[in-house]
N, CA, C and O of each residue as an XYZ file, in Angstrom:
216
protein
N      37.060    -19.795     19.294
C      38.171    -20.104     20.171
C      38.860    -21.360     19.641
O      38.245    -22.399     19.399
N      40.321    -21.183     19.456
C      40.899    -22.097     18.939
C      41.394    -23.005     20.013
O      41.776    -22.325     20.966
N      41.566    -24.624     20.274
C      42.162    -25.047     21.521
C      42.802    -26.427     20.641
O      42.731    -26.828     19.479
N      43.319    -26.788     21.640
C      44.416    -28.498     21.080
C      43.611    -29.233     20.960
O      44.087    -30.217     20.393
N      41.899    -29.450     21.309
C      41.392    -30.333     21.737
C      40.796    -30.697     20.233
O      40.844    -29.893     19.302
N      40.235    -32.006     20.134
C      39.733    -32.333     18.752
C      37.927    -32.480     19.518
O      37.575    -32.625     20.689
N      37.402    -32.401     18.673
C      35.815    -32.430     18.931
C      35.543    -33.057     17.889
O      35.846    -32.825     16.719
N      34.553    -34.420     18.669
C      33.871    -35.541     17.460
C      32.803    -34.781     17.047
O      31.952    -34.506     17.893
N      32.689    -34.435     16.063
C      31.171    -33.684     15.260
C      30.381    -34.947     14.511
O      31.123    -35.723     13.908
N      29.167    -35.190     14.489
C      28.136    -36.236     14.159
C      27.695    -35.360     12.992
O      27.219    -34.256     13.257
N      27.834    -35.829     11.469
C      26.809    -35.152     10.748
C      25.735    -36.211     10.374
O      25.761    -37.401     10.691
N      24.710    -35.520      9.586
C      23.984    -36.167      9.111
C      24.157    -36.119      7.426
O      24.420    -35.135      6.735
N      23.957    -37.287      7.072
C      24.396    -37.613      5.217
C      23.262    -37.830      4.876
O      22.382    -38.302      5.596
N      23.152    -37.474      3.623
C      22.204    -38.337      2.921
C      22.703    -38.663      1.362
O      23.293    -38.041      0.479
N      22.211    -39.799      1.503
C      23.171    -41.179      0.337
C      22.210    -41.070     -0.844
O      21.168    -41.691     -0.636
N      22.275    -40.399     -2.132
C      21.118    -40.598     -3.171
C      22.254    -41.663     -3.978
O      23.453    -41.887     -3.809
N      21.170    -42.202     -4.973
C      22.131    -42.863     -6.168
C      21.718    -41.985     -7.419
O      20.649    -41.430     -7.675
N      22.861    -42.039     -8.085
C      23.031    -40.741     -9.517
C      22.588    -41.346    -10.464
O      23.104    -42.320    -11.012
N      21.571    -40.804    -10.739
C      20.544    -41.109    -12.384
C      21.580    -41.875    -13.303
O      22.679    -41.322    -13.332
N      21.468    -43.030    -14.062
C      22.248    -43.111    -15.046
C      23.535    -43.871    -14.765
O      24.117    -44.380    -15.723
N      23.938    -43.970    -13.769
C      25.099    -44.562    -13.253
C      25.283    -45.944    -13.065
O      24.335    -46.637    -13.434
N      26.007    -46.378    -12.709
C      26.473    -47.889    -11.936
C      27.460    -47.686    -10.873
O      28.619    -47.273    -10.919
N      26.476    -48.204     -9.588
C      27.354    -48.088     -8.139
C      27.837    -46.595     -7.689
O      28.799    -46.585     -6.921
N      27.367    -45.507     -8.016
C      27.495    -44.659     -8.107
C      26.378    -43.449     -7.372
O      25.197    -43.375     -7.712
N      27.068    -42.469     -6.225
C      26.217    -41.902     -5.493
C      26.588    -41.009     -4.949
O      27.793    -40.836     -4.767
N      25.524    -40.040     -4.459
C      26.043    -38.785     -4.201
C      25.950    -38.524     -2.567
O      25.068    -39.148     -1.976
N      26.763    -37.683     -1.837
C      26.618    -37.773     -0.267
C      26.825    -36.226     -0.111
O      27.784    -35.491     -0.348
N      25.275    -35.964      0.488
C      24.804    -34.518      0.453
C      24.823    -34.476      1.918
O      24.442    -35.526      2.437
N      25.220    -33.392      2.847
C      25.105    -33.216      4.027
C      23.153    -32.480      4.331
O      22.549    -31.602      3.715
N      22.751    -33.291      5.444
C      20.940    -32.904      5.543
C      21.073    -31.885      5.965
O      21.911    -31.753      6.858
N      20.302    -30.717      5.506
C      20.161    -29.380      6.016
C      19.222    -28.996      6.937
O      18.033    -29.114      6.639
N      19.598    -28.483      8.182
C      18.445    -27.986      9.033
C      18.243    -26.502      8.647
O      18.898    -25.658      8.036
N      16.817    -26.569      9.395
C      16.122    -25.675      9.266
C      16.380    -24.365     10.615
O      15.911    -24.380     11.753
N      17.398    -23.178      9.890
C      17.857    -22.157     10.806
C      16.410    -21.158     11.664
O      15.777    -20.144     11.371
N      16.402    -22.111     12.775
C      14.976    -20.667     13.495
C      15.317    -19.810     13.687
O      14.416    -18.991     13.870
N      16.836    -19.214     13.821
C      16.871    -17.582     14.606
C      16.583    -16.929     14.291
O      15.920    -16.149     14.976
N      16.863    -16.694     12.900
C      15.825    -15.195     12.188
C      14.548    -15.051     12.648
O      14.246    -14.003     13.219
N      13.402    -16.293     12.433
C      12.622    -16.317     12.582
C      11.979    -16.011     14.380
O      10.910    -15.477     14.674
N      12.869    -16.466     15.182
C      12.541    -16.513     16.290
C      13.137    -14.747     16.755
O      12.607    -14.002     17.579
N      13.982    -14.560     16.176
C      14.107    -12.959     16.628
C      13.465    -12.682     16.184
O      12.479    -12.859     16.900
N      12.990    -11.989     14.723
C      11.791    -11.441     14.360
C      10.225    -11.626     15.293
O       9.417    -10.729     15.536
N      10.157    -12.853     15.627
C       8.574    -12.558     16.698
C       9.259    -12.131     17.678
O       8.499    -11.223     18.017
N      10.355    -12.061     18.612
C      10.367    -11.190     19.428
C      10.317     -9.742     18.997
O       9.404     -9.018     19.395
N      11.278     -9.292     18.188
C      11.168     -8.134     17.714
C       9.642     -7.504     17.647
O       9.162     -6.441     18.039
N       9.162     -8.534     17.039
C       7.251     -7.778     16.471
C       6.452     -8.035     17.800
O       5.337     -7.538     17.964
N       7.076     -8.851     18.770
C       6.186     -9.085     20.397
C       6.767     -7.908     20.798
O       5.841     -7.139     21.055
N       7.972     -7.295     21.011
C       8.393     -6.025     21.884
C       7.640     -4.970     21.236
O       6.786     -4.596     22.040
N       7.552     -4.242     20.028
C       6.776     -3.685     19.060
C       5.473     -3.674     19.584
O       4.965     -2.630     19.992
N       4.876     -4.793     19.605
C       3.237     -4.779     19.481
C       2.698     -4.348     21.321
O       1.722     -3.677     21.654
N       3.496     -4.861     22.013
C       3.422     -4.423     24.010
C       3.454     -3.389     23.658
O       2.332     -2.904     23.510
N       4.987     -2.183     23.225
C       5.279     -0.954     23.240
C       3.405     -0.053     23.033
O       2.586      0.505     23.762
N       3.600     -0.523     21.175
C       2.590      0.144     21.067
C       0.823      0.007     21.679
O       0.256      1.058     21.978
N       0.403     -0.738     21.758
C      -0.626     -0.849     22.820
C      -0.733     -1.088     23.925
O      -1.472     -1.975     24.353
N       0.254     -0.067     24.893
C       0.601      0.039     26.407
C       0.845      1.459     26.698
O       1.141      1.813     27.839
């Protein structure tokens, strides 16, 4: 949904310094760790496993 409104987003950085350089550094955004796959899949294999031994 597109709207007029602006939204402050907070990321998280992370600041390395580049091998070899002077004053010089790299700014990598921190990656989280996506559960949904994971968390659908045990439901998926919890609905599965009731079905079949019920």
């Amino acid at each position: 949904m597109i709207s007029g409104k602006e939204v402050a987003l907070q990321r998280k950085l992370k600041i390395e310094p580049i091998e070899g350089s002077y004053n010089s550094y790299a700014v990598n955004e921190k990656e989280k760790r996506d559960w949904s796959g994971s968390v659908y899949l045990a439901c998926v294999a919890a609905i599965i496993a009731i079905a079949f031994f019920s």
